[in-house]
C-alpha positions as CSV (number, residue, x, y, z in Angstrom):
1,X,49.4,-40.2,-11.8
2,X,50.8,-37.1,-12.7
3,X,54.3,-35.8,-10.5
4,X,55.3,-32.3,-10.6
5,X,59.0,-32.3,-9.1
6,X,58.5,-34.3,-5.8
7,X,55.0,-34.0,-5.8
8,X,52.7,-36.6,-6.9
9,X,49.3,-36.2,-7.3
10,X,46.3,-38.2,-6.4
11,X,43.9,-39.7,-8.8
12,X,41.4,-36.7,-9.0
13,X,44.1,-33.8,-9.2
14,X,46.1,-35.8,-11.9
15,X,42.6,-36.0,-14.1
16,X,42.0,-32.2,-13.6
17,X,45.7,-31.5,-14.1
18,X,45.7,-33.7,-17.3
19,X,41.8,-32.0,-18.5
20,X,43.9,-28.9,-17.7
21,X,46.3,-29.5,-20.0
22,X,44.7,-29.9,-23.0
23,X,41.4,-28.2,-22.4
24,X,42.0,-24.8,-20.5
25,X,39.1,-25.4,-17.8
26,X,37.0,-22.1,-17.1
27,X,38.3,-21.4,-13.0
28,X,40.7,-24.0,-12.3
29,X,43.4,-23.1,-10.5
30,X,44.8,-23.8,-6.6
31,X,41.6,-23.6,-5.1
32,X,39.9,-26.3,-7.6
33,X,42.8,-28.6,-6.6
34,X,42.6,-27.9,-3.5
35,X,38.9,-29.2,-3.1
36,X,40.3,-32.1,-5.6
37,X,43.1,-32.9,-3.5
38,X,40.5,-34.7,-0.9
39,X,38.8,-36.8,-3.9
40,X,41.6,-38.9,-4.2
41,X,41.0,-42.7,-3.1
42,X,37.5,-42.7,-3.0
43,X,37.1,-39.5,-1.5
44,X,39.5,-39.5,1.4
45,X,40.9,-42.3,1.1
46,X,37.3,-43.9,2.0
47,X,37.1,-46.3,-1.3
48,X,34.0,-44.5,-2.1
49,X,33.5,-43.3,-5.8
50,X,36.5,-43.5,-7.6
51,X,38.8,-39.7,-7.5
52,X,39.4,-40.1,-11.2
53,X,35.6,-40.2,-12.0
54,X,35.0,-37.3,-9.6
55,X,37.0,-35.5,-11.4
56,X,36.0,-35.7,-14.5
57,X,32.3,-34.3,-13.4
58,X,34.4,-31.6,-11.5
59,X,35.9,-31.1,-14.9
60,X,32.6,-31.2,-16.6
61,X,31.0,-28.8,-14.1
62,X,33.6,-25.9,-14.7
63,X,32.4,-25.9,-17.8
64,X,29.2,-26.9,-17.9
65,X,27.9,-26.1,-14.7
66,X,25.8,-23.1,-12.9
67,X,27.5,-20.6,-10.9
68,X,23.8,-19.1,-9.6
69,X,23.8,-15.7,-11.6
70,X,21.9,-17.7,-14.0
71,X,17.9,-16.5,-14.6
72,X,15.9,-19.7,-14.0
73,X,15.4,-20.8,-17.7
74,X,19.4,-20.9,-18.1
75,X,20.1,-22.3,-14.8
76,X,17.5,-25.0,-15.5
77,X,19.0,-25.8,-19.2
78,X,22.8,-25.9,-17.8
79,X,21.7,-28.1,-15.1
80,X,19.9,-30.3,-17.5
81,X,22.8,-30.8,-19.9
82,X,25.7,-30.9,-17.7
83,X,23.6,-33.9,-15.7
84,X,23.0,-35.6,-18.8
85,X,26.9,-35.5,-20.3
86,X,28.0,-36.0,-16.4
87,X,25.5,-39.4,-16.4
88,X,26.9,-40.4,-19.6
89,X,30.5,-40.4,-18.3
90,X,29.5,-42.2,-15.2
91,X,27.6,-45.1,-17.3
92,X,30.9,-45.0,-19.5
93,X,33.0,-45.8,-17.1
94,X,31.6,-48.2,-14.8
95,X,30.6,-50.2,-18.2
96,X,34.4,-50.2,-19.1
97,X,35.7,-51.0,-15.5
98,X,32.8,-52.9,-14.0
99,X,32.6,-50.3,-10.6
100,X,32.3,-47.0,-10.2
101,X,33.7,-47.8,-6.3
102,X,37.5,-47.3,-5.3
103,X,36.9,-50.4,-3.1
104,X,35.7,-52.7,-6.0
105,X,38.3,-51.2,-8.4
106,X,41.4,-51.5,-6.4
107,X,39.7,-54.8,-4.5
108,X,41.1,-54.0,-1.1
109,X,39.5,-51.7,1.5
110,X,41.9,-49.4,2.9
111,X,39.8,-48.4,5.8
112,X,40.8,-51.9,7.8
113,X,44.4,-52.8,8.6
114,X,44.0,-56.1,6.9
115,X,43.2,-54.3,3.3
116,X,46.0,-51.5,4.1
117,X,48.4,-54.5,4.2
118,X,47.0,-56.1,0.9
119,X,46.9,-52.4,-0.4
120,X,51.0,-51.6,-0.2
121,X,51.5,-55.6,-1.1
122,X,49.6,-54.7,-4.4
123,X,51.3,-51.5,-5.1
124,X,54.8,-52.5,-4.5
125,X,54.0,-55.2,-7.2
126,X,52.0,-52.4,-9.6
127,X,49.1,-54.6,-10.0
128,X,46.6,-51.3,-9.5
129,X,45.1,-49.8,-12.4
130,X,44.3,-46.0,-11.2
131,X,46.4,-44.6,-14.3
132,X,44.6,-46.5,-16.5
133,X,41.4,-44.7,-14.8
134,X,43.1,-41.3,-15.0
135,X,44.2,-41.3,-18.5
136,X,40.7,-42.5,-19.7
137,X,38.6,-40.5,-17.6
138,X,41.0,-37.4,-19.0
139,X,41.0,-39.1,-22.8
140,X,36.5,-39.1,-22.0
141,X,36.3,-35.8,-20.6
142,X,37.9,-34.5,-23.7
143,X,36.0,-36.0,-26.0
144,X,32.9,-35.1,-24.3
145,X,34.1,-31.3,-24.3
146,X,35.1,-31.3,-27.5
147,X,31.9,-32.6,-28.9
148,X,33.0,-36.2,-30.0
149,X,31.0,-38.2,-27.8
């Protein structure tokens, strides 16, 4: 995860942070992280789809994506691709971590006091994997901008 100062961000933010980086992204800025900073933990903390994936197809879409001045031919074609490379991602990484689910990832649901338990047991012992997510989601999307995937 990426820490700025005494901030630390969540999965999704560090992704579009770290895409940021190295790959200026067409419109990020505060309010893209704002809408990322709700992604993190399987969106809200929910253990749905992992924040680092959903970031990289929020990464994807800034530059791939329609903004609805489009005429329909264009829109049609941007839609097309950016589904296409965003699908490719998605296969990419559940085939590499087995789940495209926070739940199944971290294998504790944080939604019941039981998993929160077994979640802050885990992470005191470092035993999750979510910068390992980041930095390949990040190390994907670039490829996959750049044309190398």
């Amino acid at each position: 995860m990426i820490n700025i100062g005494e901030l630390r961000f969540n999965c999704a933010e560090s992704t579009l942070i770290g895409v940021n980086d190295l790959y200026k992204l067409p419109g990020f800025g505060p309010s893209v992280l704002r809408i990322a900073s709700n992604f993190g933990g399987g969106v809200a903390g929910f253990g749905n789809i992992c924040g680092a994936i959903s970031a990289g197809m929020m990464a994807l879409a800034l530059v791939y994506g329609t903004d609805g001045t489009e005429q329909k031919g264009e829109f049609d074609e941007k839609r097309k691709k950016l589904r296409s490379i965003s699908q490719s991602l998605l296969s990419d990484f559940e085939q590499e971590f087995g789940s495209l689910n926070c739940t199944n990832l971290l294998g504790v649901d944080r939604r019941t006091e039981e998993g929160l338990k077994l979640y802050a047991e885990k992470k005191s012992r470092g035993e999750f994997l979510c910068d390992r997510y980041v930095d390949w989601t990040v190390s994907k999307v670039l490829d996959l901008l750049s044309g190398k995937s």
